[in-house]
N, C-alpha and C positions, 0 to 999 in steps of 0.2 A: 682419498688417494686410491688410484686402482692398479689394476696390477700392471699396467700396459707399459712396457719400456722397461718392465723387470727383467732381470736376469735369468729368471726360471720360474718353474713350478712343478710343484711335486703334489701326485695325487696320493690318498691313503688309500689301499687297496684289504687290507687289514691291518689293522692298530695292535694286535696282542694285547693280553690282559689290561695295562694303564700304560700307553704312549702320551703324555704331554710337551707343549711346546715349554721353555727354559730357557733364561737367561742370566744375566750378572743380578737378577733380581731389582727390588725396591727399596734401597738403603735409607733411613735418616727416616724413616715414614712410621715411626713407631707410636709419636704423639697422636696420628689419626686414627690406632689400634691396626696400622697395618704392619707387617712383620715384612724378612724381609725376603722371602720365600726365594726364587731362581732354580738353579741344576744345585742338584741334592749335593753331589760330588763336581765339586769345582776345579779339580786338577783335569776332570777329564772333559768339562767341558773347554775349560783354555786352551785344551791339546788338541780336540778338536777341531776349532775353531782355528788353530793353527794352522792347520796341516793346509787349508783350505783359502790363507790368506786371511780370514775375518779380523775382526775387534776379540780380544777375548772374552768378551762380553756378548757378545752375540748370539740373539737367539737359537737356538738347535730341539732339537727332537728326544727328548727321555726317555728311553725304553725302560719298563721292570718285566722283568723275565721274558724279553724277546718279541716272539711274534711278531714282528712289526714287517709289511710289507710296501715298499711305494712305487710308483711308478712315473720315470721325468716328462712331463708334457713337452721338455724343453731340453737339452743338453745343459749338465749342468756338474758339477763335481764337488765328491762329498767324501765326509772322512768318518768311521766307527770307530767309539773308543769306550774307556771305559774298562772291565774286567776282559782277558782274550772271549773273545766267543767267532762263531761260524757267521761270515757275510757274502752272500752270494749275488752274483748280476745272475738273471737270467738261468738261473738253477746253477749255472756255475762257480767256484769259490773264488772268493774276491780280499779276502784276510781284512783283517781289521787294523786299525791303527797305521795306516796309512791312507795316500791319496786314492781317489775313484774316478776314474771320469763313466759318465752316464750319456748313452746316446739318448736322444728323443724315442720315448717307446721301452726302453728297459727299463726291468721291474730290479729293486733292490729290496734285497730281504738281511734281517739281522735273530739270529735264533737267538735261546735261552744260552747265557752263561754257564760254564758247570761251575763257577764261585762267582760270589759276588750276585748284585741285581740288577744295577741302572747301568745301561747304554746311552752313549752320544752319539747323533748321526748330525752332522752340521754341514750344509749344504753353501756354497761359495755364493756371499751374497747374502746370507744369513736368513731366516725364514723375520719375515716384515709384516705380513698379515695372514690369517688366516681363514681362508673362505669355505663355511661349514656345510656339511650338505644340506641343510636346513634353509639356504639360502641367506643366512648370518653372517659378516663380517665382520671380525674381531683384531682391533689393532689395538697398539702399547695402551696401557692406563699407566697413570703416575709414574711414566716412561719406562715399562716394561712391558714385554709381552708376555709374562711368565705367568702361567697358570699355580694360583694360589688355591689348594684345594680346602683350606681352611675358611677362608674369608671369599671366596667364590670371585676371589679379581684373577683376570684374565679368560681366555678361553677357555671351553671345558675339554675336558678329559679326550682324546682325539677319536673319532668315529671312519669308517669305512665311508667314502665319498668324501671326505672331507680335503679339501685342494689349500698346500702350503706356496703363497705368494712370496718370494726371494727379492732381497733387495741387489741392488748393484753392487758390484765388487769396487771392495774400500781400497784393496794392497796388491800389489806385483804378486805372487803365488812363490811361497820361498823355495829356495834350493831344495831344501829336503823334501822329501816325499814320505818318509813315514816316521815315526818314531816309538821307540821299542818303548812295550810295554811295562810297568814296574811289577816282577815278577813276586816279590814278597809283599803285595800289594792286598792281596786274597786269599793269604793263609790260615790254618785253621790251628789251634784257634785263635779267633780275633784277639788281639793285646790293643787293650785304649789306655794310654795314659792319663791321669785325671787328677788334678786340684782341688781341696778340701772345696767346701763351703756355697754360699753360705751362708746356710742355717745346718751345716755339721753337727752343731751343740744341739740341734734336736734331739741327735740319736746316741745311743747308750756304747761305750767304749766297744764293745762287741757287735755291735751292728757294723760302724765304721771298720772293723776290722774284718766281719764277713764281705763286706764291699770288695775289699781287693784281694782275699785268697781264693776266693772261691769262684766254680764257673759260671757264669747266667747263662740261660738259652733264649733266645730271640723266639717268642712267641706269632702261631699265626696271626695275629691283633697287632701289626704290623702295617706301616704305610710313610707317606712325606712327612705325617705331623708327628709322629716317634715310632720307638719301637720298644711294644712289653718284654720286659725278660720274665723269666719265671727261676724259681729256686726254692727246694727243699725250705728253705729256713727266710723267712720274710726279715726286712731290716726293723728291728723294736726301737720304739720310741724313746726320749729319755723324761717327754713330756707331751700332755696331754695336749690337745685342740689342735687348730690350727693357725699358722700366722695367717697376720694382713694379705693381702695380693700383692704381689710386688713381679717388678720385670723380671721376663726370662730370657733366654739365650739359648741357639743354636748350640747343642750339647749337654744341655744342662740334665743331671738326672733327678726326676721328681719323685718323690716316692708319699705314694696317696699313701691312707689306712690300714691299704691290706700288708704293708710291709716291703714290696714288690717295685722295684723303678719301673719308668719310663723313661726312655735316652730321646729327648726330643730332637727334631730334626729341620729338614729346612723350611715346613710351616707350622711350625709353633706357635701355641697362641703368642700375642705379647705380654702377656701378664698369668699368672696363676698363683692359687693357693695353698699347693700342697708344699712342702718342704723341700729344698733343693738340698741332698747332701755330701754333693761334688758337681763339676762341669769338667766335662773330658776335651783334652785340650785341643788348639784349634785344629793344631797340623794334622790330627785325629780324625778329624771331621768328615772325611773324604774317606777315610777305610770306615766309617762308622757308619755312612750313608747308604755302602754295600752291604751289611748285613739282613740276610735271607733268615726268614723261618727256618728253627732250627739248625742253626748258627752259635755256637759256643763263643761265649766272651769273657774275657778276663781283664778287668781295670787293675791298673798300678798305679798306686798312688806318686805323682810326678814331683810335687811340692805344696 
């Protein structure tokens, strides 16, 4: 397939620190060891993808902490979402979370969030392949285009020269034009609601109870496949070794040896070893995926 008779394309002009392409992911793919990776934060890729007419599913653009600059080879129109941050056309401001139109030749830029981490930029027509500067062409595997940093499916990590081919518009462009952001979306500190188990009974009545009074901090050791916290006091075992491997899940907290979770994310392995002693709930998942280094969290325990 090439690009010709697309709706757009979008050059990368700077990526910022990890811009990846994103979509509704690879569901049902667990038996092959693949997970089901996509946009970290799914409310804002669907909002995106709104604004702009797409599938809610539709691939788009992941920013973590900004940087990203593109420019339209083509007229094309696009929507930022996500935490509020600064989007400008052309050095000028452009706000985010709503529509964009792009002439041929404007550059659009998306700065750093002051809360929160991952940006949506979803271009009408939705990004369909992507042509690297390497001279690589990278379309859907196991019908995604979503770059899985875990298991290496999909494209990589997005590079300067790198040219985003746009597919044709699916839907009429709806009435609205923007939609307001969820402003207690990126409070400080994070609250994640979260459900025992389960392997709970690992750990010693006081461990499960430092889980929900106390704050964790989001560790630099941080990315798509979870995020460290760290805390004074590590969670004690109630027993020794380790269980079997058994399946994991999007939010689940693992907590190795040293005592210490990891809040896995949207590419998690699909299996691991260490001890799960809650999974933070779904609706969670989306404020969970914005947690920055150095970000304060406090789970409650939900049921």
């Amino acid at each position: 397939m090439s690009g010709d008779g697309f709706a757009g394309r979008l050059e990368v002009l700077e990526p910022g620190p990890m811009t990846t392409v994103q979509d509704g992911g690879r569901p049902g793919r667990g038996a092959l060891g693949v997970g089901l990776s996509g946009a970290a934060d799914r409310g804002a890729l669907a909002a995106a993808n709104r604004l702009v007419g797409n599938d809610e599913r539709a691939a788009v653009l992941e920013t973590t902490l900004g940087g990203l600059a593109v420019r339209a080879r083509r007229a094309a129109i696009v929507a930022v979402t996500g935490p509020v941050t600064a989007v400008g056309v052309d050095g000028a401001p452009a706000g985010s979370h709503c529509r964009i139109p792009l002439r041929a030749g404007q550059v659009l830029s998306v700065d750093a969030p002051p809360r929160g981490l991952r940006n949506y930029l979803a271009v009408r027509g939705g990004v369909a392949e992507v042509h690297g500067a390497d001279g690589a062409a990278h379309r859907p595997e196991l019908g995604s285009l979503a770059t899985d940093v875990l298991s290496g499916l999909g494209p990589p990590v997005l590079r300067a020269g790198d040219v985003l081919v746009t597919g044709p518009a699916a839907a009429p462009l709806p009435a609205a034009d923007l939609i307001p952001p969820d402003a207690s979306a990126h409070t400080a500190p994070v609250r994640l609601p979260v459900v025992w188990g389960p392997r709970d009974d690992w750990f010693t009545a006081d461990a499960r109870r430092l889980l929900v009074t106390r704050a964790w901090t989001v560790t630099p050791d941080t990315d798509r496949v979870g995020a460290r916290l760290h805390g004074p006091d590590g969670l004690r075992r109630a027993r020794d070794g380790e269980p079997p491997s058994e399946p994991m899940v999007t939010g689940a907290l693992q907590v190795p040896s040293d005592g210490l979770p990891v809040l896995f994310l949207a590419d998690h392995p699909v299996t691991g070893g260490y001890p799960v002693i809650a999974v933070v709930r779904r609706a969670a998942l989306d404020a969970a995926a914005q947690l920055r280094p150095g970000d304060r969290v406090v789970f409650r325990a939900a049921g």
